[in-house]
Backbone as JSON Lines, residues from 0, in Angstrom:
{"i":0,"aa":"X","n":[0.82,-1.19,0.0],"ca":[0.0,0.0,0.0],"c":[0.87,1.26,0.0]}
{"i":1,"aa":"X","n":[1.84,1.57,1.12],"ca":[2.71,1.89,0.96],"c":[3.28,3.15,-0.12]}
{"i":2,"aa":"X","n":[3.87,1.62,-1.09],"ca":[4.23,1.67,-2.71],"c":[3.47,1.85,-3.45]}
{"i":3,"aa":"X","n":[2.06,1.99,-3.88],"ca":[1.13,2.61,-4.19],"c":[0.65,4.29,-4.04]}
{"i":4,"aa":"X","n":[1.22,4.8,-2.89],"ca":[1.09,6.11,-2.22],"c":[2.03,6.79,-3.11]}
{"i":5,"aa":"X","n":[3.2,5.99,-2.87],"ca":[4.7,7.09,-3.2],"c":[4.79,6.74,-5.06]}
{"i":6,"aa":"X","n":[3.87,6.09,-5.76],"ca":[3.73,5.91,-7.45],"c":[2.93,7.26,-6.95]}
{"i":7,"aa":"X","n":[1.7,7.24,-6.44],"ca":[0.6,8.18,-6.9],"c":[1.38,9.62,-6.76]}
{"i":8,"aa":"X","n":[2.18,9.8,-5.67],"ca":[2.92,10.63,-4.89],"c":[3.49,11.35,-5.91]}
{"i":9,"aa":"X","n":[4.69,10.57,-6.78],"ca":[5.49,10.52,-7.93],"c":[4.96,10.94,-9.05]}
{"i":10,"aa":"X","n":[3.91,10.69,-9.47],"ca":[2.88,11.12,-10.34],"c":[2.07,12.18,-10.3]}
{"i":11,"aa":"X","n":[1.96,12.53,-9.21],"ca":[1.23,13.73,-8.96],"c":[2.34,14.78,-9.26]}
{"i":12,"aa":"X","n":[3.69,14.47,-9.0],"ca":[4.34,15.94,-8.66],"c":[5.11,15.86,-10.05]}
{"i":13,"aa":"X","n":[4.85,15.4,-11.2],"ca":[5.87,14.78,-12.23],"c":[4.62,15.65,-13.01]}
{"i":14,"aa":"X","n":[3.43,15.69,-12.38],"ca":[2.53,16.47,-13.76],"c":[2.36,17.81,-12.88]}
{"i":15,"aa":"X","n":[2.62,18.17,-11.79],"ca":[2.47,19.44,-11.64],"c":[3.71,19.85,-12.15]}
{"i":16,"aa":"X","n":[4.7,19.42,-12.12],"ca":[6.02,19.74,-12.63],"c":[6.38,19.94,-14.16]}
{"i":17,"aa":"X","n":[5.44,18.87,-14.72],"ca":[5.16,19.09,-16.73],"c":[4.22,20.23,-16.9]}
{"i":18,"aa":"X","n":[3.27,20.62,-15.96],"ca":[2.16,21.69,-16.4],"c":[2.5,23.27,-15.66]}
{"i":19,"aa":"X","n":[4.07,22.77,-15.07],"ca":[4.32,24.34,-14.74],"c":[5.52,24.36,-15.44]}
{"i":20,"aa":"X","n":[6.31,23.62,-16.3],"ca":[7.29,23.77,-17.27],"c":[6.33,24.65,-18.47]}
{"i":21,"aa":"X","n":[5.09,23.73,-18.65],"ca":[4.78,24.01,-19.99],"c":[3.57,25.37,-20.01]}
{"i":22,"aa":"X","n":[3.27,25.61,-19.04],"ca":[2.45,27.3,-18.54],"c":[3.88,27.98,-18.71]}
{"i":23,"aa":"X","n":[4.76,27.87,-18.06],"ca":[5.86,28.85,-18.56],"c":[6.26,29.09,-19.96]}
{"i":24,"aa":"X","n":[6.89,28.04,-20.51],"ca":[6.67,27.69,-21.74],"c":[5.87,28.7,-22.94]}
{"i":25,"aa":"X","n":[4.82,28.45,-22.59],"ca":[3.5,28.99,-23.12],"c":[3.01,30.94,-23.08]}
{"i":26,"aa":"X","n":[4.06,30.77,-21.81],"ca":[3.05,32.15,-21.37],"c":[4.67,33.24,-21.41]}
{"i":27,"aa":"X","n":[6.08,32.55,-21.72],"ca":[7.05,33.47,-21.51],"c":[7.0,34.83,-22.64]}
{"i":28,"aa":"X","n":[6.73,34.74,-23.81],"ca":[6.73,35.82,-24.51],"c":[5.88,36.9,-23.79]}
{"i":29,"aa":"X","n":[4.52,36.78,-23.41],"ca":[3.65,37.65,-23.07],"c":[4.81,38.05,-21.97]}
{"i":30,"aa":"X","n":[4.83,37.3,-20.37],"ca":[5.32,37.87,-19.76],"c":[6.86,38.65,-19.65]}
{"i":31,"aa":"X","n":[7.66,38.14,-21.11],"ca":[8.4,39.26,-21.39],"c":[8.15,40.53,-21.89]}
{"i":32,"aa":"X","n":[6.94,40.57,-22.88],"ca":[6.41,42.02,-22.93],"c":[5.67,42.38,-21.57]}
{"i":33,"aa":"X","n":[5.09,41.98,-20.87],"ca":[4.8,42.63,-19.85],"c":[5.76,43.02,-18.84]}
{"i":34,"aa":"X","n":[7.0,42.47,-18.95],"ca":[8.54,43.16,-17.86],"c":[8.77,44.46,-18.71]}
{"i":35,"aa":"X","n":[8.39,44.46,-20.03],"ca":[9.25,45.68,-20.69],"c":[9.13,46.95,-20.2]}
{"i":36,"aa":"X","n":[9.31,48.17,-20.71],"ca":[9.56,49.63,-19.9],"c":[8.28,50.02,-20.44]}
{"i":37,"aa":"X","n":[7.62,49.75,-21.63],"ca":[6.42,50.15,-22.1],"c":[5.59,48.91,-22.69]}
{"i":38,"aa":"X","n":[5.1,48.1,-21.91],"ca":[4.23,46.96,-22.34],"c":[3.25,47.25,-23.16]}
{"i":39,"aa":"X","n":[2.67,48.8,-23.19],"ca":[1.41,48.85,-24.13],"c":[1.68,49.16,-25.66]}
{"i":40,"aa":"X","n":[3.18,49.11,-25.15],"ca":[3.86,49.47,-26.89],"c":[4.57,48.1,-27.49]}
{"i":41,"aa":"X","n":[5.15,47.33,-26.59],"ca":[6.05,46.6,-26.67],"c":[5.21,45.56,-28.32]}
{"i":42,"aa":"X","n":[4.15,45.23,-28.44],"ca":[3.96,44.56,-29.57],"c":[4.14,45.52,-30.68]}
{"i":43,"aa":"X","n":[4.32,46.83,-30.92],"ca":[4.38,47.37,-32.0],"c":[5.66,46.85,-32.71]}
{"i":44,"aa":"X","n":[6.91,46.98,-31.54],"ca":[8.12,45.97,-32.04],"c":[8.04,45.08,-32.51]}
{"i":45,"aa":"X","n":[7.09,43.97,-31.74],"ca":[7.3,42.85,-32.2],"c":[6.75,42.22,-33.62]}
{"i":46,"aa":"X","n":[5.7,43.37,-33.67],"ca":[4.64,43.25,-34.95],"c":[5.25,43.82,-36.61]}
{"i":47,"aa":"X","n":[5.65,44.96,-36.19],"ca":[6.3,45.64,-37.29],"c":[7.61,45.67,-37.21]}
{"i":48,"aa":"X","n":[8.25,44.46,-36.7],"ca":[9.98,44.45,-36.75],"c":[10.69,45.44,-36.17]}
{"i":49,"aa":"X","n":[10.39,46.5,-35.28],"ca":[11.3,47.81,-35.05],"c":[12.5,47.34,-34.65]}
{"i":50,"aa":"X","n":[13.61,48.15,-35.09],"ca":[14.68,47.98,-34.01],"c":[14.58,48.81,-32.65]}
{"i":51,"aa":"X","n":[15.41,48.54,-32.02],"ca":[15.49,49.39,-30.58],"c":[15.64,50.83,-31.06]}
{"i":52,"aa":"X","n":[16.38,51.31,-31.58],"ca":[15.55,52.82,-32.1],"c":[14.82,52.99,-32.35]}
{"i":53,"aa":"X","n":[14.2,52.35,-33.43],"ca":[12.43,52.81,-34.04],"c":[11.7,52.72,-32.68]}
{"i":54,"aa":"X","n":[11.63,51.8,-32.06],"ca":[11.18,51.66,-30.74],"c":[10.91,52.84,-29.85]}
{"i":55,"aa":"X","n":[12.13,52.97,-29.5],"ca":[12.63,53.75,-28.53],"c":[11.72,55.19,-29.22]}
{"i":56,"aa":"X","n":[12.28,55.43,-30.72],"ca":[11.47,56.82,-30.79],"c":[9.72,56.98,-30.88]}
{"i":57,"aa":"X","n":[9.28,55.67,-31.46],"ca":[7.8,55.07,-30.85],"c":[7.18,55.33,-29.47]}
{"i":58,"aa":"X","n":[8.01,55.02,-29.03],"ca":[7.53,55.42,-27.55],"c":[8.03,56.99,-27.14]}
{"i":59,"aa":"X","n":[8.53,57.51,-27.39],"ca":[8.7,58.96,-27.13],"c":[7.86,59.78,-27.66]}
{"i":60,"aa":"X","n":[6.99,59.13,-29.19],"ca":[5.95,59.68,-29.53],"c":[4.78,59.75,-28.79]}
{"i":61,"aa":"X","n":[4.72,58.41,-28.67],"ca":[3.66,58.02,-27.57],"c":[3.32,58.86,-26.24]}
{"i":62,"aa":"X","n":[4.76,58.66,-25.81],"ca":[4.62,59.9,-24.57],"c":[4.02,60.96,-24.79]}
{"i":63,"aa":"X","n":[4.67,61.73,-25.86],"ca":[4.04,63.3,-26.0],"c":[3.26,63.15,-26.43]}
{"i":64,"aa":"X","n":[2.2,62.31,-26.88],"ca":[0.94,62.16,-27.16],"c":[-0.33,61.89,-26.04]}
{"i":65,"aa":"X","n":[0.21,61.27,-25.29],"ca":[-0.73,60.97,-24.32],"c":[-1.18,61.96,-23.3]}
{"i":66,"aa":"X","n":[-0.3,63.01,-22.99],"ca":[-0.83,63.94,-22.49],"c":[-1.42,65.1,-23.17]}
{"i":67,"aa":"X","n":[-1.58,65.44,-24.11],"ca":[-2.51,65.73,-25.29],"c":[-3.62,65.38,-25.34]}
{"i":68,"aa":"X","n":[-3.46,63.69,-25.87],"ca":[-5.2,63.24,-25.82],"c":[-5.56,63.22,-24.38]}
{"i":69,"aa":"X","n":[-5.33,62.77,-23.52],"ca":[-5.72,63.1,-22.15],"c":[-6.42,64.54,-22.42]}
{"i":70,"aa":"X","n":[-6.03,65.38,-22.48],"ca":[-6.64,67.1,-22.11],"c":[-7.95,66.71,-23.43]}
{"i":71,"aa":"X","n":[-7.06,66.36,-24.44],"ca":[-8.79,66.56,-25.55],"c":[-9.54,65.7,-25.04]}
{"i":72,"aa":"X","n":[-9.47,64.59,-24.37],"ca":[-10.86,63.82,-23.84],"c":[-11.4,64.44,-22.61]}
{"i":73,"aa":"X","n":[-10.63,65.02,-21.46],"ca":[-11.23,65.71,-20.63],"c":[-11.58,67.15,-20.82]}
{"i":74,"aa":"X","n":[-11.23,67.58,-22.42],"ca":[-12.33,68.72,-22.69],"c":[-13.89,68.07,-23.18]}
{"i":75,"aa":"X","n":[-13.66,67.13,-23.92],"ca":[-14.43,66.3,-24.78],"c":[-15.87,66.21,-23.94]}
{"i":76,"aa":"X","n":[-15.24,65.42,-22.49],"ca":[-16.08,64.98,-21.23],"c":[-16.54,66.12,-20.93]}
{"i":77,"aa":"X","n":[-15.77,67.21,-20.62],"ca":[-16.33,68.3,-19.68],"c":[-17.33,69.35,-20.66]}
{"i":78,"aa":"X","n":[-17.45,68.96,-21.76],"ca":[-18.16,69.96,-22.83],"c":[-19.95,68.56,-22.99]}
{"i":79,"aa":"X","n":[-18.93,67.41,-22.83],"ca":[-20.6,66.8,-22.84],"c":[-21.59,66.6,-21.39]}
{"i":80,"aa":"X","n":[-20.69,67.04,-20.49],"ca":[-21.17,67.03,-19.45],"c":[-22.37,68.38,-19.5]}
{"i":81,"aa":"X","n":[-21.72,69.7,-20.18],"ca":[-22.58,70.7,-20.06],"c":[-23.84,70.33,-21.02]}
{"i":82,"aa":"X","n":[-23.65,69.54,-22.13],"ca":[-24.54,69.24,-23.1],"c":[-25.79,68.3,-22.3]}
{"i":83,"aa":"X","n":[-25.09,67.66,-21.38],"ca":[-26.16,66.73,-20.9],"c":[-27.36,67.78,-20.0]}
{"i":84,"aa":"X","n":[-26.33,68.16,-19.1],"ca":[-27.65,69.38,-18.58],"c":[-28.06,69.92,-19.43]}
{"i":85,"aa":"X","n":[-27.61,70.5,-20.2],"ca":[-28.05,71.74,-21.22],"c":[-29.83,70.81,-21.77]}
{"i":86,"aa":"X","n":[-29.7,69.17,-21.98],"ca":[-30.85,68.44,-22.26],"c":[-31.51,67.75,-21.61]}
{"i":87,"aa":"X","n":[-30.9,67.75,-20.14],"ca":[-32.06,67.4,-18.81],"c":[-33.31,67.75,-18.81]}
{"i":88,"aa":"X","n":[-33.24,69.08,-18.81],"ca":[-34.37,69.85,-18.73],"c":[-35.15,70.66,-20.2]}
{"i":89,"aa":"X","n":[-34.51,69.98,-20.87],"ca":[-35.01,70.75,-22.26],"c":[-36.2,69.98,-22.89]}
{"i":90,"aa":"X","n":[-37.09,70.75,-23.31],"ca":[-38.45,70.24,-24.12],"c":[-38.42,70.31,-25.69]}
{"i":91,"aa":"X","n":[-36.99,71.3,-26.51],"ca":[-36.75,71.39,-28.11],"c":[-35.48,71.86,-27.71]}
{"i":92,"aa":"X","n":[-35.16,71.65,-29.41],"ca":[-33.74,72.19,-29.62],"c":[-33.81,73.97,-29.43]}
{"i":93,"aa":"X","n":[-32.71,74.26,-28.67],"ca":[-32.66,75.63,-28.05],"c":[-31.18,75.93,-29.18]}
{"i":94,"aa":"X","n":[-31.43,77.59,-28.62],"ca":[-29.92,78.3,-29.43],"c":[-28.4,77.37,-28.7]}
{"i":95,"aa":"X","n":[-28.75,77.01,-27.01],"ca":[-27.59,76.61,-26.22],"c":[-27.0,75.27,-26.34]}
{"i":96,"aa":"X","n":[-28.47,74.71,-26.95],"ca":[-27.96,73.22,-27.03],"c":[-27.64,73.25,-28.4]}
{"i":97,"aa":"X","n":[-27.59,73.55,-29.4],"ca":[-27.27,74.21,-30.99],"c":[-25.75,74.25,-30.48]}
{"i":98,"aa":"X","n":[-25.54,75.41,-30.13],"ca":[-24.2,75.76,-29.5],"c":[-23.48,74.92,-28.94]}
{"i":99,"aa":"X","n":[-23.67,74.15,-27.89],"ca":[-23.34,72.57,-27.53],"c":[-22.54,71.71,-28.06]}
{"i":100,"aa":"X","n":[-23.66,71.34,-29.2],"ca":[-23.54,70.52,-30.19],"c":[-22.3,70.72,-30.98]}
{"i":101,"aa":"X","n":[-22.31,71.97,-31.61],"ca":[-21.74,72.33,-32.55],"c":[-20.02,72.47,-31.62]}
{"i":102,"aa":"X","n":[-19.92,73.09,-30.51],"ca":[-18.9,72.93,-29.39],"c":[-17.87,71.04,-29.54]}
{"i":103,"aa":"X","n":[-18.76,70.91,-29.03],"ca":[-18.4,68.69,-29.33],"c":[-18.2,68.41,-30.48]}
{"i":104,"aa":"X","n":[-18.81,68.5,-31.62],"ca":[-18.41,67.84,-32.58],"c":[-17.1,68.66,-32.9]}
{"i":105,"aa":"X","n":[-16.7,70.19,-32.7],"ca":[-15.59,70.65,-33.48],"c":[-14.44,69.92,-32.25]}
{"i":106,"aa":"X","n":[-14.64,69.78,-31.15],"ca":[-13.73,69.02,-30.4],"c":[-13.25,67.72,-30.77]}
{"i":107,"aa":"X","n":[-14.37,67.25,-31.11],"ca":[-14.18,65.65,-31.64],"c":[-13.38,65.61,-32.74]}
{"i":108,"aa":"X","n":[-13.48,66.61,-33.77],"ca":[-12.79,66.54,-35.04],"c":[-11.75,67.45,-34.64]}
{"i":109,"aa":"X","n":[-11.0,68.06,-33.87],"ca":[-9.84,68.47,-33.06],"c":[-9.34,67.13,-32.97]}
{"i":110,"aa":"X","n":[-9.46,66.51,-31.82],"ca":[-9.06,65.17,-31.46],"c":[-8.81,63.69,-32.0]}
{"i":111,"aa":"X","n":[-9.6,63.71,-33.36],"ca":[-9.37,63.08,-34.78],"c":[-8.33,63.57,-35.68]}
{"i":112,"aa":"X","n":[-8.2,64.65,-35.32],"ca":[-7.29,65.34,-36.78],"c":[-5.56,65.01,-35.57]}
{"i":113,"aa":"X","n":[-5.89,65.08,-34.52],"ca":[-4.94,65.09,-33.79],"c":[-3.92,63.46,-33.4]}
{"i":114,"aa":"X","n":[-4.93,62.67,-33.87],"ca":[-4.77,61.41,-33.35],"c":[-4.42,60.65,-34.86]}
{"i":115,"aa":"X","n":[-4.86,61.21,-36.02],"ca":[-4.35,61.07,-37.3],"c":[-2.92,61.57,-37.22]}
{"i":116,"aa":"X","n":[-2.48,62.56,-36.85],"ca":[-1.46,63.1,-37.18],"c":[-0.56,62.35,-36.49]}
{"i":117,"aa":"X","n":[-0.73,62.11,-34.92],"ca":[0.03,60.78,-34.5],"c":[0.56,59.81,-35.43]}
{"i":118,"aa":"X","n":[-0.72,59.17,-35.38],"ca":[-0.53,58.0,-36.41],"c":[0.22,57.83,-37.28]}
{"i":119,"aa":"X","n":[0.27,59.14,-38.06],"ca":[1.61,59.25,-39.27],"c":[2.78,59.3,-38.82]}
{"i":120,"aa":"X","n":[2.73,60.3,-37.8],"ca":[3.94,60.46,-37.35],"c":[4.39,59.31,-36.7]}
{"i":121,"aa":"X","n":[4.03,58.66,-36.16],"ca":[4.67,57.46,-36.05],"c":[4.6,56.23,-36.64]}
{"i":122,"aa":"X","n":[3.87,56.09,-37.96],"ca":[4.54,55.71,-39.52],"c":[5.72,56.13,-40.11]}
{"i":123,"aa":"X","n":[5.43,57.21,-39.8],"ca":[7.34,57.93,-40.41],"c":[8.27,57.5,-39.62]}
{"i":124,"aa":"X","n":[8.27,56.92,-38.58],"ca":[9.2,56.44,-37.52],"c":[9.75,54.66,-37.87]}
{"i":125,"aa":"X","n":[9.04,54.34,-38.69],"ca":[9.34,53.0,-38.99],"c":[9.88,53.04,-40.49]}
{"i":126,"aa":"X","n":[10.56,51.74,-40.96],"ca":[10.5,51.43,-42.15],"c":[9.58,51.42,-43.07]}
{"i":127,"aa":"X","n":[9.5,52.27,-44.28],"ca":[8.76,52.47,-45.26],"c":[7.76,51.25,-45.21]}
{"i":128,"aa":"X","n":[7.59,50.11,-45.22],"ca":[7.1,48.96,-45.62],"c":[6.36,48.84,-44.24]}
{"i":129,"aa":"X","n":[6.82,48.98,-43.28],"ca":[6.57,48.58,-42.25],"c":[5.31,49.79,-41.88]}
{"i":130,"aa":"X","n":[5.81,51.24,-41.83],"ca":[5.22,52.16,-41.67],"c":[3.77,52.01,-42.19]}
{"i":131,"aa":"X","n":[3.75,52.03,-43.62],"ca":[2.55,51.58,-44.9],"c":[1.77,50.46,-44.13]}
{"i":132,"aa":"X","n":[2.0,49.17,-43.62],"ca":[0.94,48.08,-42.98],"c":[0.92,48.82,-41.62]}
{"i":133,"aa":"X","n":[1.31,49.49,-40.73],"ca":[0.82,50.36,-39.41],"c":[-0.28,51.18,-39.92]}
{"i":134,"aa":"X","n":[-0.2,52.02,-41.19],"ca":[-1.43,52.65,-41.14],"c":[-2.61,51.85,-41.74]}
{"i":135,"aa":"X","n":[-2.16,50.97,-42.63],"ca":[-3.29,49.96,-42.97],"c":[-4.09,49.51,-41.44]}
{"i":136,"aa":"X","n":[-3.37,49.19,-40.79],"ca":[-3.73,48.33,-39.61],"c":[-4.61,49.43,-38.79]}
{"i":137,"aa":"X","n":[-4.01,50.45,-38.82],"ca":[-4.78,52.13,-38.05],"c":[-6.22,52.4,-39.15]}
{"i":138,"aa":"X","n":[-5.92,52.16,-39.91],"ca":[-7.5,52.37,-40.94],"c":[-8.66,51.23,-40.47]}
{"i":139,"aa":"X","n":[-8.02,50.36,-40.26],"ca":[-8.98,48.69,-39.99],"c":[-9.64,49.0,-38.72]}
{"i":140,"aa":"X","n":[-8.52,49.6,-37.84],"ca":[-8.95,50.27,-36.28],"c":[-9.56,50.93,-36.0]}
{"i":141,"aa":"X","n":[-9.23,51.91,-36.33],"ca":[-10.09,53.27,-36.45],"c":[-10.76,53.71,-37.25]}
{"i":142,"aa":"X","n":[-10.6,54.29,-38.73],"ca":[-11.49,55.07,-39.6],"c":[-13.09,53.71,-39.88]}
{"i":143,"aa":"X","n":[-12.41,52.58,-40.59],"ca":[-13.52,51.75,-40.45],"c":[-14.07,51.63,-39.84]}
{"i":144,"aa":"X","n":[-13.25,51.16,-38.26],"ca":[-14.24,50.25,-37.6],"c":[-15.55,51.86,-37.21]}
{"i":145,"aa":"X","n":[-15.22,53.35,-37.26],"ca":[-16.18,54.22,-36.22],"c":[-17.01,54.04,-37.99]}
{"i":146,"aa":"X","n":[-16.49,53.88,-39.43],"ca":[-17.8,54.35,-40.01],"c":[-18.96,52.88,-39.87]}
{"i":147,"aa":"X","n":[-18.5,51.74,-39.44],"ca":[-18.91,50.61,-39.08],"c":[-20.28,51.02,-38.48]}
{"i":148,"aa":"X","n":[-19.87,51.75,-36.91],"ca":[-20.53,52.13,-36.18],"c":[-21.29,53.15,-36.37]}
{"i":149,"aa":"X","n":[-20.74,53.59,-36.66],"ca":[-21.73,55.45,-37.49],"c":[-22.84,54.25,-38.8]}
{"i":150,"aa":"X","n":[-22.91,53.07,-39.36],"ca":[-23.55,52.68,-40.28],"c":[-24.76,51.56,-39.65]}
{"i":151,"aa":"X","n":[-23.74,51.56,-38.86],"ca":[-25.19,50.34,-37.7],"c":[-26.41,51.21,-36.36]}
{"i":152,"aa":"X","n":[-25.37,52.64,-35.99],"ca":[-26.41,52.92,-35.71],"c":[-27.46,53.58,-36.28]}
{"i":153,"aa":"X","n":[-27.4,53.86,-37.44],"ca":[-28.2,54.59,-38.55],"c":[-28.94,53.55,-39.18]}
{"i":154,"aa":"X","n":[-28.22,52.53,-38.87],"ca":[-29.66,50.91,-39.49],"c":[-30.63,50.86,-37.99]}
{"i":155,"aa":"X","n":[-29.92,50.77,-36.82],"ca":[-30.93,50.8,-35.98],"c":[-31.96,51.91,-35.49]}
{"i":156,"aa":"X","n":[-31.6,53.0,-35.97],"ca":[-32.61,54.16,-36.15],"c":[-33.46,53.63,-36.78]}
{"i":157,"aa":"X","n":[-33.12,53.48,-37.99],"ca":[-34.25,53.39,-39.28],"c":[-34.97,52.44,-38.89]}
{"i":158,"aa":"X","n":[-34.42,51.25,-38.1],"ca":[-35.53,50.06,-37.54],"c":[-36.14,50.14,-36.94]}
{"i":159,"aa":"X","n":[-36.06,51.58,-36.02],"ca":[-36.8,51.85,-35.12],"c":[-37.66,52.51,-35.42]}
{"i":160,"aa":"X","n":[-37.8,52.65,-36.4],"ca":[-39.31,54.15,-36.9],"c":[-38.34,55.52,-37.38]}
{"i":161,"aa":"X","n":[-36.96,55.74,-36.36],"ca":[-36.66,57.09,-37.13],"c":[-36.13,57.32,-38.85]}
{"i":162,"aa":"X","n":[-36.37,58.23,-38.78],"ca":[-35.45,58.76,-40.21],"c":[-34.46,58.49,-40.36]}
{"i":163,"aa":"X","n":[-33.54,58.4,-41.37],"ca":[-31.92,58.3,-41.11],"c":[-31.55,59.62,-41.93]}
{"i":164,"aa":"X","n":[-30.78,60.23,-41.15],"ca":[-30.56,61.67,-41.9],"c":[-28.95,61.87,-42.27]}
{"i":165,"aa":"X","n":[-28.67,61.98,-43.85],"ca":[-27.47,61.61,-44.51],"c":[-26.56,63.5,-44.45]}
């Protein structure tokens, strides 16, 4: 009986020992991009070949970008915040909520034109070839996927009884 214990014993610790070789195994790339200095960048390297320069200046873009879009989304927020009151209490479209409106969307297309320009600019930071499939990949992301959305919710208007207004 014994010798039965110390097989099962043996066996037990021979597969916790194969299934924590092979979770490591499995999971070391990720958790080397996650040690890196910028993990939320670190696949752009790995995706578009950068060297440690392209890299390096990738992420310096990045930096000075992020505190940028930061301020345009917390104007973004703080301009729809007034829009929301501005339509709490509203029974029609007023001159303020007109004004509003027109406030947000030129923000929004601030913050588009701003986040395009990124984008290039850090296309120009890579190899020609490489640069060219980053913005492909930024079109698939972004410009599509929002007219995606700008096209489905204008099908679900229309399903709903409203108009769809072009």
């Amino acid at each position: 009986m014994r010798r039965a214990w110390l097989v099962l014993l043996g066996g037990l610790v021979v597969a916790v020992a194969a299934y924590v070789l092979f979770y490591r195994a499995a999971t070391a790339q990720h958790r080397s991009v996650q040690r890196s200095g910028r993990p939320e960048l670190a696949w752009l390297q790995q995706e578009f070949n950068l060297s440690d320069a392209e890299y390096t200046r990738v992420c310096s873009l990045h930096a000075a970008y992020v505190p940028r879009c930061a301020e345009m989304c917390r104007r973004i927020d703080e301009r729809n915040g007034e829009l929301q009151k501005l339509l709490a209490n509203a029974d029609r479209l007023t001159r303020e909520i007109e004004k509003a409106l027109a406030e947000v969307a030129l923000l929004r297309v601030d913050c588009e034109k701003n986040m395009l320009r990124h984008f290039f600019e850090v296309s120009r930071s890579m190899p020609p070839e490489q640069g060219q499939r980053y913005l492909r990949w930024v079109r698939e992301q972004t410009v599509a996927s929002r007219l995606h959305t700008r096209h489905a919710l204008a099908h679900d208007a229309t399903a709903d009884g409203h108009s769809r207004h072009r």
